[in-house]
N, C-alpha and C positions, 0 to 999 in steps of 0.2 A: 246672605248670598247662598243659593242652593243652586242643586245640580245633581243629575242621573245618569251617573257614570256606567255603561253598559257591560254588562256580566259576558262573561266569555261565555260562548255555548261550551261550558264542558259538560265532560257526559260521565265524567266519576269527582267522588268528594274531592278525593287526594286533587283532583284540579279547580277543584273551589276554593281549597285548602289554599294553595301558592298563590291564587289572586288576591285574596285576603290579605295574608302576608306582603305584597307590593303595594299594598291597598292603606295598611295600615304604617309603614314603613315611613319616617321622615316628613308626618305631617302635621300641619301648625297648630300650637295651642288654643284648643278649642274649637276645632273641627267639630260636628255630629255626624254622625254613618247610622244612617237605619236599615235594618236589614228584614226581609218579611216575603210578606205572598205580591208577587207582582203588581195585580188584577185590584187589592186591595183600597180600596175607598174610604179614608176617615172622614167622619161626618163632623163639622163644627158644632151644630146648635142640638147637643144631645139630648136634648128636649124634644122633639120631633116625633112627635107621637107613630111618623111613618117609619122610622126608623126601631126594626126592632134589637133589644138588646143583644141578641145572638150574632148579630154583623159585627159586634165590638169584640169577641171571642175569636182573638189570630193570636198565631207562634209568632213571636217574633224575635228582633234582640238588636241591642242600639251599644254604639262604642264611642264612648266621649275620649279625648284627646284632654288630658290634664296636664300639667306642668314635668319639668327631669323626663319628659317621654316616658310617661306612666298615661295606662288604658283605662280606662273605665268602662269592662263588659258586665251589662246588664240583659239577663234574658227572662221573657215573659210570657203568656198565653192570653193575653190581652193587651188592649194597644198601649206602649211606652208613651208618656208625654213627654215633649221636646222640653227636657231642662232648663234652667239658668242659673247659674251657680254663682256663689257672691266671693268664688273665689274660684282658680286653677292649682291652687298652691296645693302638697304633697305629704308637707312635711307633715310629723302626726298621723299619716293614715298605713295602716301596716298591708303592704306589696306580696305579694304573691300568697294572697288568701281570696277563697271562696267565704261569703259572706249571706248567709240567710235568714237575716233578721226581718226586720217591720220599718227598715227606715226610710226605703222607698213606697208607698204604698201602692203604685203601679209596677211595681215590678215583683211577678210573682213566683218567682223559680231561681232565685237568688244574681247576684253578683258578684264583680271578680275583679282585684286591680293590680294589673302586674306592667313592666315595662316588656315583656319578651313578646313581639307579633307574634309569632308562633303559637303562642298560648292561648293568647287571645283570639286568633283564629282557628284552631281550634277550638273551643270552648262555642263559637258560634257554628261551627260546621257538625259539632256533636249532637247541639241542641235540636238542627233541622233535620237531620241525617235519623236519632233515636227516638225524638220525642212523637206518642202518635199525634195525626192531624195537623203534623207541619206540613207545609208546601214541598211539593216535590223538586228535586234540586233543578227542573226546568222549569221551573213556576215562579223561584227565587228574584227577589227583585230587589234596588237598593239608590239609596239616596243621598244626598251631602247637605249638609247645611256649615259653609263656613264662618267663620266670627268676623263681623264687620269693624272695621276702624274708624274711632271718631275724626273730626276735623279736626285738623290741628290752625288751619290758619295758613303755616306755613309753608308756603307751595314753591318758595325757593331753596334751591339748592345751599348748602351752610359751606361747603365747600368748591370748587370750579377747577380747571383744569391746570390753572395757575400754581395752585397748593398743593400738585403732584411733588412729594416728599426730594426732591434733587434741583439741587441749583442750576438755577440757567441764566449763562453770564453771555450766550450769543443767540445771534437770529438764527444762529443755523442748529444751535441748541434748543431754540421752541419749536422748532420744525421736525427734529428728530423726534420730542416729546410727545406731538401731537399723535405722529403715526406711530410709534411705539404704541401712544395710546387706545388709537384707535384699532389699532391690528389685535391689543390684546381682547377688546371689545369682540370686533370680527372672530376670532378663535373661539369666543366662547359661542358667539351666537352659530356659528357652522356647527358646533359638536350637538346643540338643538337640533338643527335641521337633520346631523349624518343620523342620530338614533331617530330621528321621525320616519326619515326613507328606511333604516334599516329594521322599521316596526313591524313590515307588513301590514299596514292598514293599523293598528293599535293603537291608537296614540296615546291611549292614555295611560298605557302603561309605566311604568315604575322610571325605564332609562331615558325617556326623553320629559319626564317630571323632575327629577332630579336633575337634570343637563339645564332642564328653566331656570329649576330652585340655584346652581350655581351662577348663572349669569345673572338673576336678579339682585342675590349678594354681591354682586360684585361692582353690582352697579348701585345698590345703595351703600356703600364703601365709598364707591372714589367720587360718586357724587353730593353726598350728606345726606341722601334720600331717607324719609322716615321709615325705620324699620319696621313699622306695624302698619305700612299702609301697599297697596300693589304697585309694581311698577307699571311705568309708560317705557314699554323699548322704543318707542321713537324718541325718547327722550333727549334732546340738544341735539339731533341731527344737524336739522336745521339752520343749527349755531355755528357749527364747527367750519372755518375757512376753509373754502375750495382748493387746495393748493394744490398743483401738478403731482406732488406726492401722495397727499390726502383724497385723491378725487376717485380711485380705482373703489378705495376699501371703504369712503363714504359709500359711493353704489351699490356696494355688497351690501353693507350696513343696513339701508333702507329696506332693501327688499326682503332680510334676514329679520329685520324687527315687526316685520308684519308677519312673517309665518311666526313669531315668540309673541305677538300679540294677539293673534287665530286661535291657537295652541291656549293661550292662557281665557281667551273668551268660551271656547271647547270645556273647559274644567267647570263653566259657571251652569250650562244647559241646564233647566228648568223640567223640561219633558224629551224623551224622545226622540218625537219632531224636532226640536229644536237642537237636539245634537248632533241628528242626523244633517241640519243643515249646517251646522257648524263645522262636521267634517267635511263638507263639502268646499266650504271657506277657504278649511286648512289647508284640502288638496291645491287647490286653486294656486294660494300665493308661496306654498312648499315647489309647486312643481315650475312657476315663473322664477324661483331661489334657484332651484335645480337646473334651469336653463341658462341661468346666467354664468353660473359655476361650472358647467360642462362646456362652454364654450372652447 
């Protein structure tokens, strides 16, 4: 799964520097982030006798997501290839060293594996910022590739609303349970929505990524949801009894898991185009959430 998350127009490093840093903060084993010349075009079949080898000569520099939230920055002056590694695991490789051996052999300006973002973006902002014939910091361009989940088969739930950890010995005790339940759902899914309004247009910054990232744990917890796979916020809407108490915060619900599921289709964009219409998605069922809530 890829996606081209767009670069803030800043107009100094130190503001390249912080996006980085939210960029790199809290995300999943096995991410890819490439970083490079916008405009930039890798050719497949490098055989192409029309292609000359001087178009393969770019700065660049790529950050793998390893295991214990350990980085893997590699920078090059020619194109990095998209790895695959027969392992994320940490242990054994010694953290916060610069490394400029022969063991990549596309990468030619060495590597770096530390847990601190900071560092690690730094290390990518020094590279475009000193090295000559990098891209200039409005030229910068950058891309995701994240790690796909196999099939597991199991597409049911291992647990249901029943096995919510407290006994329930009356009808008026599964009714309490359910909206408990559901309101605590509702709570996480508004604090998506309050940093989405509160983003100015960003959304893909750091606090309403994180405000996903909690509601999607939360909801592979009380549901048994596989943890390596994405969630469905619509998930058992559908299912849950209309009950005169229940029926306020299911409405919320629905409208609230389509801006968490906008938001999370937003992260996949492919080009551009396609994020620019993804924000537009977002706006759409963010601002129908927000009318319903300001009533």
């Amino acid at each position: 799964m890829t996606g081209s998350p767009k670069i803030p127009e800043s107009t100094t490093w130190d503001g390249m520097t912080a996006w980085l840093v939210e960029s790199f903060t809290d995300q999943p084993m096995g991410l890819l982030i490439d970083l490079g010349p916008r405009e930039f075009v890798q050719y497949d079949d490098e055989e192409d006798e029309a292609v000359d080898e001087v178009e393969h000569q770019v700065v660049c520099a790529q950050v793998h997501v390893l295991a214990d939230d350990v980085l893997l920055v590699r920078r090059s002056r020619t194109v990095l290839n998209r790895l695959r590694f027969d392992s994320h695991v940490v242990e054994g490789l010694d953290v916060d060293r610069w490394y400029f051996d022969d063991y990549f052999d596309d990468c030619t300006d060495g590597y770096l594996l530390t847990r601190d973002v900071a560092i690690a973006a730094d290390a990518c902002v020094a590279w475009f910022r000193d090295v000559p014939n990098a891209p200039a910091l409005s030229e910068l361009g950058c891309s995701w590739e994240f790690p796909h989940a196999l099939p597991t088969g199991d597409e049911e739930p291992r647990h249901t609303l029943d096995t919510v950890p407290r006994p329930i010995d009356t009808q008026s005790d599964v009714k309490q349970t359910l909206v408990d339940h559901l309101l605590e759902r509702a709570i996480l899914n508004s604090q998506v929505c309050g940093e989405l309004e509160r983003s100015d247009g960003d959304y893909a910054s750091r606090r309403p990524r994180v405000a996903l990232n909690l509601l999607s744990q939360w909801m592979k917890q009380n549901y048994g949801l596989d943890p390596d796979r994405h969630v469905d916020f619509e998930y058992r809407l559908r299912e849950f009894p209309v009950t005169e108490e229940a029926a306020a915060l299911l409405g919320e619900l629905r409208l609230g898991a389509r801006v968490c599921r906008d938001l999370a289709i937003l992260y996949t964009a492919d080009t551009p185009r396609e994020y620019e219409s993804d924000v537009e998605h977002l706006r759409q069922s963010l601002g129908e959430y927000a009318a319903l809530m300001h009533r």
